[in-house]
C-alpha positions in Angstrom: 22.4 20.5 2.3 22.6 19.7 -1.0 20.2 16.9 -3.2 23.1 15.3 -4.2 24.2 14.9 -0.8 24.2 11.4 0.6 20.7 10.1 2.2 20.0 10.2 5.8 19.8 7.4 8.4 16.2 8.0 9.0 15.8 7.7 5.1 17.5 4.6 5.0 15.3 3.7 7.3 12.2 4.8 6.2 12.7 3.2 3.2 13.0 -0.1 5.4 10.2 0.4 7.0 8.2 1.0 3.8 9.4 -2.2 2.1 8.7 -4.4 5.4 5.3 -3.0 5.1 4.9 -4.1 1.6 5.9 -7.3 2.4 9.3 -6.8 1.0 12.9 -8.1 1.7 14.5 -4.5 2.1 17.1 -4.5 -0.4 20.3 -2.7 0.6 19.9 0.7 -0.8 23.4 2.5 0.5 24.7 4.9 -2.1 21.5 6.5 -3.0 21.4 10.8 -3.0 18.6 12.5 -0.8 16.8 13.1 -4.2 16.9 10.0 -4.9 15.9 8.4 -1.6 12.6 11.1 -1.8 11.8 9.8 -5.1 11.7 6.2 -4.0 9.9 7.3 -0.2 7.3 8.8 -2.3 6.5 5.6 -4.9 6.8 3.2 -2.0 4.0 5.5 -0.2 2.1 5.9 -3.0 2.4 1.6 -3.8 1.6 1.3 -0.1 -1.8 3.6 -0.8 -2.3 1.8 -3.5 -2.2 -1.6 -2.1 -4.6 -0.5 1.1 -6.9 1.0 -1.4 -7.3 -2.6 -3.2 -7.8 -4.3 -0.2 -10.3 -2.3 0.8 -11.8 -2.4 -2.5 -11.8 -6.3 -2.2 -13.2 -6.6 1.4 -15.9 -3.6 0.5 -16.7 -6.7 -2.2 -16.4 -9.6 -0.4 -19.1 -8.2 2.5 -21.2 -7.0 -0.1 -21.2 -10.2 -2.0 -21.9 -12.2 1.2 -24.7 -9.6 3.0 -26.5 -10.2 -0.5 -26.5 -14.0 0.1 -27.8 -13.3 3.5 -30.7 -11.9 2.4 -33.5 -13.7 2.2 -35.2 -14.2 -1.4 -39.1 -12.9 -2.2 -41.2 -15.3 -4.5 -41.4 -13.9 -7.7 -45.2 -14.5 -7.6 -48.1 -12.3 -6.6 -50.2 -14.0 -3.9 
């Protein structure tokens, strides 16, 4: 098998997957080389990473922001 061989079914479909997951409408990607259909596997993986590793970012902020508020305040004052 050559990279300039056509892509495979379950590359097609990977690729599917991986733009469903984004959120994506897949587009239709016929005509694409196995090369080619790696390439775009691999950015769509690493945009999926990407996209978990905000969110997490943002939750990690949103928990801290709010256990902070929980917390209750100490009088600045010496008694």
């Amino acid at each position: 098998m050559a990279w300039q061989d056509e892509a495979t079914h379950k590359q097609y479909m990977f690729i599917y997957s991986l733009e469903q997951q984004l959120g994506r409408i897949p587009a239709n990607r016929s005509g694409l080389n196995k090369q080619m259909a790696k390439t775009l596997i691999e950015d769509l993986l690493d945009e999926l990473e990407t996209t978990k590793k905000m969110a997490k970012y943002l939750v990690d902020g949103l928990v801290r922001d709010l256990q902070a508020e929980a917390k209750p305040k100490r009088s600045q004052r010496g008694v």
